[in-house]
C-alpha positions as CSV (number, residue, x, y, z in Angstrom):
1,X,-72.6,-16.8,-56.0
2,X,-74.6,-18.7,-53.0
3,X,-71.8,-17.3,-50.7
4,X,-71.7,-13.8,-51.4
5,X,-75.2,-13.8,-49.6
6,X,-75.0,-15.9,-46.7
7,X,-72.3,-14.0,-44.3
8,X,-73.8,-13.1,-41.2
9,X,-74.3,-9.2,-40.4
10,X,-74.1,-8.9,-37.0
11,X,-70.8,-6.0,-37.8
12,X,-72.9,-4.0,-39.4
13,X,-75.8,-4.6,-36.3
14,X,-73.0,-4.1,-33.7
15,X,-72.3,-0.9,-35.9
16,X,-75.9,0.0,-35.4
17,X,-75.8,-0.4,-32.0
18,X,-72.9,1.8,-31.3
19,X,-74.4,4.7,-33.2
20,X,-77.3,4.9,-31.7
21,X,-76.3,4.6,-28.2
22,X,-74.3,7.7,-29.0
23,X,-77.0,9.6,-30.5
24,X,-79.0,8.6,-27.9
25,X,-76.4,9.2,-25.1
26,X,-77.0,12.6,-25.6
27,X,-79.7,15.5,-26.6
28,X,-80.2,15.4,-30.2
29,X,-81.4,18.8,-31.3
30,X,-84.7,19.0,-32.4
31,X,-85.5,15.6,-30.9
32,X,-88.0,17.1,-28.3
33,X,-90.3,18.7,-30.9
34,X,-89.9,15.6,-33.9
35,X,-90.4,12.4,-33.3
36,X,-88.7,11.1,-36.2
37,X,-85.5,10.7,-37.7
38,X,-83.9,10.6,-41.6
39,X,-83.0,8.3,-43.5
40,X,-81.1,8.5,-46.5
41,X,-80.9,4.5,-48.7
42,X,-77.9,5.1,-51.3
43,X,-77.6,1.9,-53.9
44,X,-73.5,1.5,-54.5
45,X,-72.8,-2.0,-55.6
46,X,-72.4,-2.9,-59.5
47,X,-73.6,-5.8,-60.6
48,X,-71.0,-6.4,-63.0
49,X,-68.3,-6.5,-59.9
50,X,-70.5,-9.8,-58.7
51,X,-69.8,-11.3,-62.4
52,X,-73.6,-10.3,-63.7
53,X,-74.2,-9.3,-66.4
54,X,-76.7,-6.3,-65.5
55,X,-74.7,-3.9,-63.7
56,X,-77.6,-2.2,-62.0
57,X,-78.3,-4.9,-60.0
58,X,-81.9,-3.8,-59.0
59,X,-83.2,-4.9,-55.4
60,X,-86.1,-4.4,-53.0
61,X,-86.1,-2.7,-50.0
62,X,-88.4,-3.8,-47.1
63,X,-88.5,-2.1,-44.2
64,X,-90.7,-4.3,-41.0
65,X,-91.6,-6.6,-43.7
66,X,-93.1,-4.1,-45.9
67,X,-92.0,-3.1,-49.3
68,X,-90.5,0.3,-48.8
69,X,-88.5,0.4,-52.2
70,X,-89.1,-0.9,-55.3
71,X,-86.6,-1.6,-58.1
72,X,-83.9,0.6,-56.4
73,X,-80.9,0.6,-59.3
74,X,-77.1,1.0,-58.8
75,X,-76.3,4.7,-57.9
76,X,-79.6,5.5,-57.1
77,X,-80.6,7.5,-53.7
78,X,-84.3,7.3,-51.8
79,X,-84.2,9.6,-48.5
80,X,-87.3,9.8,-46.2
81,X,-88.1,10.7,-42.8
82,X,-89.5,8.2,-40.3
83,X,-91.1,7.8,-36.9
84,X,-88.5,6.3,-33.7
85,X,-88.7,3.0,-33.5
86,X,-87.9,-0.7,-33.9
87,X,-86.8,-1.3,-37.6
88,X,-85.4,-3.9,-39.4
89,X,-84.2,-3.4,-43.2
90,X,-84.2,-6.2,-45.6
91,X,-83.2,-6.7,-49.3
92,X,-84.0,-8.7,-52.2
93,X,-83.6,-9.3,-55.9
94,X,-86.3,-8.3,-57.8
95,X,-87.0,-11.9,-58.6
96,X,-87.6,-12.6,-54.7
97,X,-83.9,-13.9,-54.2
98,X,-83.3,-13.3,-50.8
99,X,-79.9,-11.4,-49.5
100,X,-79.5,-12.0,-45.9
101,X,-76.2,-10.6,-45.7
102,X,-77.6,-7.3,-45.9
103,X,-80.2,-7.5,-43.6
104,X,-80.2,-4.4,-40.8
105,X,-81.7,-5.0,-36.9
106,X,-83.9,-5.5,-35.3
107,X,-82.7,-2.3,-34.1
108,X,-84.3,0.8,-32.0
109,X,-83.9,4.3,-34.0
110,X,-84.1,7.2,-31.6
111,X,-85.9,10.6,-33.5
112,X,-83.5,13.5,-34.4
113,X,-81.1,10.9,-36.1
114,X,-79.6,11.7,-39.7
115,X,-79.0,7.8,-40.6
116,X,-77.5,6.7,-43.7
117,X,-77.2,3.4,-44.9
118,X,-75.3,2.4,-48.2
119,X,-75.3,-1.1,-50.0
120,X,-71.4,-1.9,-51.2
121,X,-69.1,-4.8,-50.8
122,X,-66.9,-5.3,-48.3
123,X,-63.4,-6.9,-48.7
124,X,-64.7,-10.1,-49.2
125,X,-66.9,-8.8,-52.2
126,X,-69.9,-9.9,-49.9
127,X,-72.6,-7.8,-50.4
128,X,-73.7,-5.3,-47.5
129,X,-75.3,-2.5,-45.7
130,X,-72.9,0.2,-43.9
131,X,-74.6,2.5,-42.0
132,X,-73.7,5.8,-40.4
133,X,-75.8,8.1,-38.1
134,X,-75.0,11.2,-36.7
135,X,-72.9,11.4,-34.2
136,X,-73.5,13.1,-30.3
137,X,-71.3,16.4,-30.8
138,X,-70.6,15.9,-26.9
139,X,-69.0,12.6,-27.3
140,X,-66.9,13.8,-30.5
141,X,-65.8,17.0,-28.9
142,X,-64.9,14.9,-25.1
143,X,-63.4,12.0,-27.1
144,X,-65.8,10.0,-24.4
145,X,-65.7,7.0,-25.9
146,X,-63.9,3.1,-25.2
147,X,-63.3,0.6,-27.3
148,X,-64.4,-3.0,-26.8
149,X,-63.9,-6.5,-28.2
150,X,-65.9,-9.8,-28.1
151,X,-64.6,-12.7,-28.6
152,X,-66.1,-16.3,-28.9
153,X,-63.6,-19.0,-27.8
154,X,-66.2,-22.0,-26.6
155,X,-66.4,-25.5,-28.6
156,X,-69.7,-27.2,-27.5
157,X,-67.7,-30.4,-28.5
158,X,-66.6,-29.7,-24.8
159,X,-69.9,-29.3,-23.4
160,X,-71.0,-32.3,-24.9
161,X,-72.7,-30.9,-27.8
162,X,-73.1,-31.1,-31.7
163,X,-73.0,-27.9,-32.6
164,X,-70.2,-24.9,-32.1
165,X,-72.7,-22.9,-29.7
166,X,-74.5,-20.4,-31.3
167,X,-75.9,-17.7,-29.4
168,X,-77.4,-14.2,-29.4
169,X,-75.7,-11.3,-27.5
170,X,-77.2,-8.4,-26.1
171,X,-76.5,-5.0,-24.9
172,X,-78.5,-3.0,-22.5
173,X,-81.2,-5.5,-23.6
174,X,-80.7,-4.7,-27.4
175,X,-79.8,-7.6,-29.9
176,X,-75.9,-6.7,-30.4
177,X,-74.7,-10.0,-32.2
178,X,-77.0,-12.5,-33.4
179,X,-75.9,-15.9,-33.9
180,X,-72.2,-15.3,-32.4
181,X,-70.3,-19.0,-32.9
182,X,-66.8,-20.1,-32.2
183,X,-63.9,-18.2,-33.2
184,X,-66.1,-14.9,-34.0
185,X,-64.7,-11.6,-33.1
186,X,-66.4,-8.3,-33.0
187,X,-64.5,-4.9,-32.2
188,X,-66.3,-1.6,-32.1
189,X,-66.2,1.7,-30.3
190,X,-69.2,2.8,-27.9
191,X,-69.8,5.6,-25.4
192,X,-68.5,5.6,-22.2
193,X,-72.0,4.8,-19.8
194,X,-73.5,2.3,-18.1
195,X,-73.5,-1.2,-19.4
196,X,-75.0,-4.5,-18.6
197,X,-74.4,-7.6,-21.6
198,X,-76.5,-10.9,-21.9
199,X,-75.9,-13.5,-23.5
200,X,-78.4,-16.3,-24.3
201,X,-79.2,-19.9,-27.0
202,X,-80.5,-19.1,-30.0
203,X,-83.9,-20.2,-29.0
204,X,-84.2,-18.1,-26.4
205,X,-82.7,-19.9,-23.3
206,X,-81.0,-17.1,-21.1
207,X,-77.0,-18.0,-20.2
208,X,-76.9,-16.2,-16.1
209,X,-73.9,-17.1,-15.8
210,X,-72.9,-15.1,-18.6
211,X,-74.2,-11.9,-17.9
212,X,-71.8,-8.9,-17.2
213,X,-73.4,-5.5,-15.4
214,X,-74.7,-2.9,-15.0
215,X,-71.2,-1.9,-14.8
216,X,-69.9,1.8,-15.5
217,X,-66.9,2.1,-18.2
218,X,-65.0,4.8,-18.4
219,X,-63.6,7.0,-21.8
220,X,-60.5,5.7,-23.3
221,X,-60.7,1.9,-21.8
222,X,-60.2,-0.7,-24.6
223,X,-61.5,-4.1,-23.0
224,X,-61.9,-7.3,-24.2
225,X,-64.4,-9.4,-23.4
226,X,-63.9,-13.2,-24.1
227,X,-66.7,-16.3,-23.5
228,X,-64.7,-19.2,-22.3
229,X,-65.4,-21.8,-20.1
230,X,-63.4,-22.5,-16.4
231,X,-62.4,-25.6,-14.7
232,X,-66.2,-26.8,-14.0
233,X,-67.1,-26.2,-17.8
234,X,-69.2,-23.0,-16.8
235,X,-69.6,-20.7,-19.3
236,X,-68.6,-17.2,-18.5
237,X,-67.3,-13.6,-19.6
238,X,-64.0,-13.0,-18.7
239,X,-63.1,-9.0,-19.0
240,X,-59.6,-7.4,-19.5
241,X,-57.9,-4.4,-20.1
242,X,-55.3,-4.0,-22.9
């Protein structure tokens, strides 16, 4: 069971990330007069399909390290409204177990957003937290978006180190993929706009020479965006088109 809760989230972040930029991309009605924005926690895993025996699996919600739902049960539903801002969602067993694969953010969360976020299992039966928010009706009705992929191909073997290189990546100064390691690939849509990408160790230490931006991409461009090393073993982002 140990693996079920140890695969890293940063889809579901990147997810995040993509949904909020387009919510935020555009005027949300109603943002200007509320400040907050809707959420909606829907409970969809059985227990029984992660060989338990209860199938209600019952967890904890905590929302910024508070408890924000107690004993929520398979099939169950909590909505509630909430102030913009930095969140971050995390679960647990009742009995304290950690479940990291279904942790959510650190994430901003513009006001005027319907967000909904569902615990299921993805192909892999790994337990986790698929979220949806509403969508800009500009950029649905324009098609204005591009689609992107980022791939990790650097061994630190070849830079003369232990491990396979670890490191957080940002977009437009928001935490994008956390912990990105060799041979990772992330693909997601996002709206067209103005873009700059950082990448940097995971203890902080900033990566200039891979940094992309501010660069303007266009609707319909589908890019991929690899970290690789040239003939000096400099790390960089090197960007093509399909």
């Amino acid at each position: 069971m140990k693996t079920l809760f140890t695969r890293k989230p940063w889809t579901i972040l990147l997810l995040l990330l993509a949904v909020f930029l387009m919510a935020g991309s555009a005027g949300v009605s109603g943002a200007s007069a509320d400040s907050s924005f809707n959420l909606t926690v829907f409970h969809g895993i059985n227990g029984r399909s992660l060989g338990l025996m209860d199938s209600d699996l019952p967890v904890n919600v905590f929302i910024n390290g508070g408890l924000a739902i107690e004993d929520l049960r398979f099939g169950e539903t909590v909505s509630t409204s909430l102030p913009a801002g930095n969140y971050k969602i995390t679960v647990a067993l009742t009995d304290g177990t950690p479940l990291p694969s279904m942790t959510v953010g650190p994430v901003y969360i513009p006001a005027g957003v319907d967000v909904d976020a569902r615990a299921r299992l993805d192909k892999d039966s790994t337990p986790v937290i698929v979220v949806k928010a509403a969508e800009s009706p500009m950029a649905v009705s324009n098609g204005n978006m591009f689609d992107v992929t980022v791939r990790h191909s650097i061994n630190g073997q070849r830079l003369g180190l232990l491990t396979n290189l670890p490191v957080n990546v940002y977009i437009n100064g928001a935490l994008a993929i956390p912990e990105f390691r060799l041979g990772d690939v992330v693909r997601t849509s996002l709206p067209a706009g103005t873009y700059t990408i950082t990448v940097t160790l995971l203890d902080g230490t900033p990566l200039p020479t891979m940094t992309l931006g501010p660069v303007d991409i266009a609707s319909g461009a589908d890019l991929i965006i690899n970290a690789k090393l040239d003939a000096d073993k400099t790390p960089y982002l090197f960007v093509r088109s399909r």
